[in-house]
C-alpha positions in Angstrom: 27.4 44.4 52.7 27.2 46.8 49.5 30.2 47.9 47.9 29.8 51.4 45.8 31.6 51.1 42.6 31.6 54.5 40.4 31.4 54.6 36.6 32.5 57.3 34.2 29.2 57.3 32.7 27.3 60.2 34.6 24.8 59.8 36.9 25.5 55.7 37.3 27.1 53.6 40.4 27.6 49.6 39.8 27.1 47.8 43.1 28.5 44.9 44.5 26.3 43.0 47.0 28.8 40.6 48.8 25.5 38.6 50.2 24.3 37.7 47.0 27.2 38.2 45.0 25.7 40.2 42.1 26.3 43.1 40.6 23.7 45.6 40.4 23.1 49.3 38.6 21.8 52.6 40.5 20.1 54.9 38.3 20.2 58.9 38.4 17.7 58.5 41.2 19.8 56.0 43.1 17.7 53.2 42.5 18.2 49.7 42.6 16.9 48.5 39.4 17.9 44.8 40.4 19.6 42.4 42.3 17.4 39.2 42.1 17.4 36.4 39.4 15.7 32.7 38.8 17.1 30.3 36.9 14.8 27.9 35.3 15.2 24.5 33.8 12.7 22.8 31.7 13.0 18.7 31.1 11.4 15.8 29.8 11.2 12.4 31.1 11.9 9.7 29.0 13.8 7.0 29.0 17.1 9.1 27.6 17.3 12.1 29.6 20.8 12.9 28.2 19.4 15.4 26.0 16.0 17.6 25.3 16.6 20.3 28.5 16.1 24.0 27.9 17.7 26.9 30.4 15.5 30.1 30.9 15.0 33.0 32.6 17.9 35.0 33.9 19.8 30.9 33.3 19.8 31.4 29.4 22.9 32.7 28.6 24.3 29.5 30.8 25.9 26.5 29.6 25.2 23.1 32.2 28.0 22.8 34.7 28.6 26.4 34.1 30.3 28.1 37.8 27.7 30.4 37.4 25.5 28.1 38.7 28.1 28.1 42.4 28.2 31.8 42.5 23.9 32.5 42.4 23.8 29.0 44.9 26.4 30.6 46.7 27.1 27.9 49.3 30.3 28.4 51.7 32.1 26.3 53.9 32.2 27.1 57.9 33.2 26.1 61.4 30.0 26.1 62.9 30.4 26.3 67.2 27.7 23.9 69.2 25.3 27.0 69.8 24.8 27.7 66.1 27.8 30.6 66.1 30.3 30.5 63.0 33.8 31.3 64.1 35.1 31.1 60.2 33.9 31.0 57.0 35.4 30.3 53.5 33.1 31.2 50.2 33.3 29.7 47.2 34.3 31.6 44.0 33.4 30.7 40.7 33.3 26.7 42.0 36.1 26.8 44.2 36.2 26.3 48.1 39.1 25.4 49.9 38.1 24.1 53.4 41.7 23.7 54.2 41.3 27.6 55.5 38.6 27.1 58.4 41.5 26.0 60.6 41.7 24.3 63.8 38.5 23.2 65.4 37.8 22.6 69.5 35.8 19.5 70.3 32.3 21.9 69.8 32.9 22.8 66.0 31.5 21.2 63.0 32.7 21.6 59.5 29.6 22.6 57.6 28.3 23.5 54.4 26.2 26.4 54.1 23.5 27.3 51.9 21.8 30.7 52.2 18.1 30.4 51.6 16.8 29.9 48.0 13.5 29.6 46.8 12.2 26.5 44.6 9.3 26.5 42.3 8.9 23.0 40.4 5.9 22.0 38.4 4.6 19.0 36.0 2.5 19.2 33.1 2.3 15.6 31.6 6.2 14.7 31.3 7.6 18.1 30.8 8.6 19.2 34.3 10.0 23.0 34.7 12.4 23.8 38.1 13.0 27.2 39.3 15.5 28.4 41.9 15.4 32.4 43.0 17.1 34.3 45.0 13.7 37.0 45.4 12.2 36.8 48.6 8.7 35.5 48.8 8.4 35.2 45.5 4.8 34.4 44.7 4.6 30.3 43.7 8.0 29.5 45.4 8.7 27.5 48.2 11.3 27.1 51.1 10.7 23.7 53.0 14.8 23.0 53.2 15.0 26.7 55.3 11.7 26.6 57.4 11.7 25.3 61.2 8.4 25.3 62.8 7.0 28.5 61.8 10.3 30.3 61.5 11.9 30.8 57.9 15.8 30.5 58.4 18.1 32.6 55.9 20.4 29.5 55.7 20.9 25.3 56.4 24.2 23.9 57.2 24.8 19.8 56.4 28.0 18.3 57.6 30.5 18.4 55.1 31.6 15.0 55.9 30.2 11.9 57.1 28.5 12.0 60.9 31.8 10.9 63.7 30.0 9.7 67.0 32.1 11.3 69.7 30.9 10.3 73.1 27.2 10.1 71.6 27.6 13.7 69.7 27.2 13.4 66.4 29.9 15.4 64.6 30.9 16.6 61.1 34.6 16.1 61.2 37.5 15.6 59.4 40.6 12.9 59.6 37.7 10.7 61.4 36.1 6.9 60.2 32.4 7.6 60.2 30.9 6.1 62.6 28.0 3.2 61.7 25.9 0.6 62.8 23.7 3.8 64.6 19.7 3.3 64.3 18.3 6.4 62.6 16.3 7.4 66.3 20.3 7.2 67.8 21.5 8.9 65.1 19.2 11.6 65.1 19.8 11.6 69.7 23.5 12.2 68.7 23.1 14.6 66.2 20.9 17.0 68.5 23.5 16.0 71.5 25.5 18.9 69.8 23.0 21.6 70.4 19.5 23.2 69.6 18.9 23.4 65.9 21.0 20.5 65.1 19.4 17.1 63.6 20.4 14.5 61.2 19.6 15.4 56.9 16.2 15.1 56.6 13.5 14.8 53.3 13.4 18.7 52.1 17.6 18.9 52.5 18.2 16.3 50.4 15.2 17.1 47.9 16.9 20.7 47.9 20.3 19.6 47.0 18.6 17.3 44.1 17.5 20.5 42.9 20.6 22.0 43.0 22.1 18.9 41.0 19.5 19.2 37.9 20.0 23.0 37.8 23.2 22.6 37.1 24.2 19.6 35.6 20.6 19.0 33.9 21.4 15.4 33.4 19.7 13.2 36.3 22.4 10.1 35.3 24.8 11.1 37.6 27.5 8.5 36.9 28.2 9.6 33.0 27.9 13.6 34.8 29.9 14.0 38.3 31.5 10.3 38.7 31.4 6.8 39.8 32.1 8.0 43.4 33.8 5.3 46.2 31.7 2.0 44.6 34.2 -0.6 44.7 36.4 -0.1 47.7 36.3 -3.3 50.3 36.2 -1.0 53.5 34.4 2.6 54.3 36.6 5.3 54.0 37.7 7.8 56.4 36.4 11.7 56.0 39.7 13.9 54.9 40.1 12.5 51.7 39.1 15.1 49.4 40.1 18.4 51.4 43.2 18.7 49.3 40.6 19.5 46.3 39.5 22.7 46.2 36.8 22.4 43.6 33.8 22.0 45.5 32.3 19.3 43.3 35.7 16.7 42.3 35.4 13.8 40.8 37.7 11.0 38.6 37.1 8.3 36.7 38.1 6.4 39.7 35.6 3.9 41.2 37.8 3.7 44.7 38.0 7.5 44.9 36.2 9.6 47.1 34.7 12.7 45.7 32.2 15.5 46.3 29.9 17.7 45.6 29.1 21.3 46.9 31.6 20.3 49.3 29.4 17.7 50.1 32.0 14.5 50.9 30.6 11.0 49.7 27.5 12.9 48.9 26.5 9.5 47.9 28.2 6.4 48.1 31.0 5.0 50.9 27.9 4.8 53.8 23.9 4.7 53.9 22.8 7.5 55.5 19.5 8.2 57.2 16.8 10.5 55.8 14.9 12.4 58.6 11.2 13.5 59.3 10.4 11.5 56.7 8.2 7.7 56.5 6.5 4.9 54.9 2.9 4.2 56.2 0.6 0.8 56.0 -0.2 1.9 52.5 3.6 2.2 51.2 2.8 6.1 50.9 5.1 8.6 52.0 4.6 10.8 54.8 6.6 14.1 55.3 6.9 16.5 58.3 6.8 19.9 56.3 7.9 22.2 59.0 11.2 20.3 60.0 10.3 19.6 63.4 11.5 16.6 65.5 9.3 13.5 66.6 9.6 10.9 68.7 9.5 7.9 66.7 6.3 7.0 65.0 4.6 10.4 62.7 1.2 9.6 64.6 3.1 11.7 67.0 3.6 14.6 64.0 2.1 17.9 64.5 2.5 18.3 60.8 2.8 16.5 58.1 1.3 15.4 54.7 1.1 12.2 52.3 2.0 12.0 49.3 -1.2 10.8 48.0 1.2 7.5 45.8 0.3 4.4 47.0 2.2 1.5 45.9 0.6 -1.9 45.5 3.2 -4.3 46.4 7.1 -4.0 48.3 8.2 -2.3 45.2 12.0 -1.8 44.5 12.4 -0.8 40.8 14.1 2.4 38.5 12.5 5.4 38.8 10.4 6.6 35.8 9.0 9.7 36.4 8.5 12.2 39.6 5.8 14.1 41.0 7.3 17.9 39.9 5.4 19.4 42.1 6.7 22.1 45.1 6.1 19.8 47.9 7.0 16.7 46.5 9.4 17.6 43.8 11.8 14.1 43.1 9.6 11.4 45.1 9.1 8.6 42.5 5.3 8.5 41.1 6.4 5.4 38.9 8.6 2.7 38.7 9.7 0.3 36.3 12.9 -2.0 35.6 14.7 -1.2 32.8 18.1 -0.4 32.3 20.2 1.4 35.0 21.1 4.3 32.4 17.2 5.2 31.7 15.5 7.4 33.3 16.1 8.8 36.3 19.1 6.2 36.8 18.3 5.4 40.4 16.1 3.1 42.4 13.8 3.6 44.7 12.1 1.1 47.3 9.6 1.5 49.4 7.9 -1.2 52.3 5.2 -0.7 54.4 5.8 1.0 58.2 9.9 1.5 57.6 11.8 4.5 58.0 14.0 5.7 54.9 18.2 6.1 54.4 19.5 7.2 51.4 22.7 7.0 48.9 23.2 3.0 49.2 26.5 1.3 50.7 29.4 1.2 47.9 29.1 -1.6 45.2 25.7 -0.8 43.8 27.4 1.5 41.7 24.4 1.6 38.8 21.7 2.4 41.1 22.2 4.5 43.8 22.9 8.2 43.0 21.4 11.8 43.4 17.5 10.2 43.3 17.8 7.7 45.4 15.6 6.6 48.5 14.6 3.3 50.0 12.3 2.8 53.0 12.8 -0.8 54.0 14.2 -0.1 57.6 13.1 -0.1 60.8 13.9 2.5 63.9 15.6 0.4 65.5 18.0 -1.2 62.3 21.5 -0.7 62.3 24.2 -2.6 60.5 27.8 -1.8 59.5 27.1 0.5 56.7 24.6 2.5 58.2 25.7 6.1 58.9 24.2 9.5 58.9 25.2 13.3 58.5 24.2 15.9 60.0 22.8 19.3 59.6 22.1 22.7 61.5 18.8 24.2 61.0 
């Protein structure tokens, strides 16, 4: 939806687009002379990160953590029905969401975030890697694995706000609920399409696409000095509800028993594992990605499509990461690893072990080495234990 705004300068209109929230200019022959922008962000790895990061294109005149950054992402909170149909919505402003306002839900809803479809273009040349997010369709270079099932592009992805609640065998994103664990990720993903078509459990591109989000806006990949400790040191998982009363969508204290957010995003990391979908660790320790978003059965012989990721590691390897691939389709997967200290770097670990099935954001405690990056395959299908959750997502 437009809204016409007249100035006193002849000939001119200033548009507001409520879809993209931008403001835009008409000309004398009722143009539009623009209404998209890309943001780019250019970094090199080394072993301090903290510094050496330069914003471009239409991001220039930002500052990190500038709101900004919420208004062109532009991510909303819903009540999303079984069948895919959202009954309310509540967008953001400048940063701030209050979810409080979706209201009561029936036993079909899910509390979801959405994110309308951007387009990512990331690339590598030696350690300098440059991310760009764009709101242009079809931009030439850009991708949109996070919005693309089968051969259909989608204009937006929902992912539970909270952490998945297994209600007779239907996964669900609710509030004032304990998340449910000890689920195998090929249950978890059962319940999470027991709610309707389209829904699944997070998978590899949804999670690489929030990453994204992260360095855009924060630049700094050590999450812990940036957005918080998170829940780390609690002796007990913690039930979903605990940050509605915030209405920033990305909270966080000092607090290492506190559970935060972000995007709306609640224990984003941190309080449960959760499973990563469509997503696996072959004979040869290389990853292998479904790049469609389509479901599978168990084992990715059974994939229609998918790719490798071409990195083989030699040995069970669990170690900090060093540096990424920065390229579209792999974009944060780990292309080395060392130990060194947990504030280097990327500030995460990743582990990888031959035939396992990954889960991501590690079960409290680990508090220096589990954050935004992380990703360990060293599961099986059938694995469960009592800190193994998952959350779901409508695609």
């Amino acid at each position: 939806m437009s809204i016409f705004l007249w100035d006193s300068e002849p000939n001119k209109i200033y548009v507001w687009d409520t879809e993209v929230s931008e403001v835009y200019v008409w000309d004398e022959k009722v143009r539009p002379i623009s209404k998209y922008k890309t943001f780019t962000i250019t970094w090199e790895e080394k072993s301090d990160m903290s510094s050496w990061w330069t914003y471009s294109d239409d991001a220039a005149w930002l500052t990190a953590g500038s709101t900004a950054f919420d208004d062109f992402f532009w991510y909303s909170a819903v009540k999303l029905s079984s069948n895919g149909t959202e009954s309310a919505i509540v967008n953001q402003n400048a940063g701030v969401l209050d979810i409080t306002q979706l209201g009561t839900l029936t036993s079909g809803d899910n509390v979801m975030i959405k994110f309308p479809r951007r387009w990512i273009k990331m690339s590598k040349s030696w350690s300098i890697i440059t991310l760009s997010i764009t709101n242009e369709p079809n931009k030439v270079g850009y991708q949109y694995y996070a919005f693309t099932r089968w051969t259909t592009v989608k204009d937006q992805m929902y992912i539970g706000a909270y952490l998945g609640y297994n209600s007779s065998n239907v996964l669900k994103s609710w509030s004032w609920q304990a998340p449910s664990t000890n689920i195998s990720i090929t249950n978890a993903r059962i319940y999470a399409q027991a709610n309707w078509t389209g829904y699944d459990q997070i998978a590899f591109f949804q999670k690489m696409y929030i990453s994204a989000l992260y360095m855009m806006k924060y630049w700094n990949p050590n999450c812990q000095s940036v957005v918080g400790m998170w829940y780390v040191y609690g002796s007990a998982k913690q039930n979903t509800w605990n940050t509605n009363s915030q209405t920033s969508a990305t909270y966080w204290t000092t607090s290492a028993t506190q559970q935060i957010k972000l995007f709306w995003l609640e224990d984003r990391w941190w309080n449960l594992n959760q499973w990563l979908d469509w997503a696996y660790c072959d004979g040869n320790r290389k990853v292998l990605v479904n790049v469609t978003n389509q479901n599978f059965s168990s084992s990715p012989t059974e994939w229609v499509d998918y790719v490798d990721s071409g990195v083989s590691f030699w040995w069970d390897s669990e170690a900090l990461i060093t540096a990424v691939a920065g390229t579209n389709l792999w974009m944060f997967l780990p292309t080395s690893l060392s130990w060194t200290a947990y504030t280097t770097y990327y500030t995460d670990t990743w582990a990888v072990r031959s035939n396992k099935v990954p889960h991501i954001w590690w079960y409290r405690t680990d508090n220096q080495m589990a954050w935004i990056f992380h990703f360990f395959c060293n599961w099986t299908s059938t694995t469960t234990y009592e800190w193994s959750g998952s959350r779901i997502m409508y695609l």
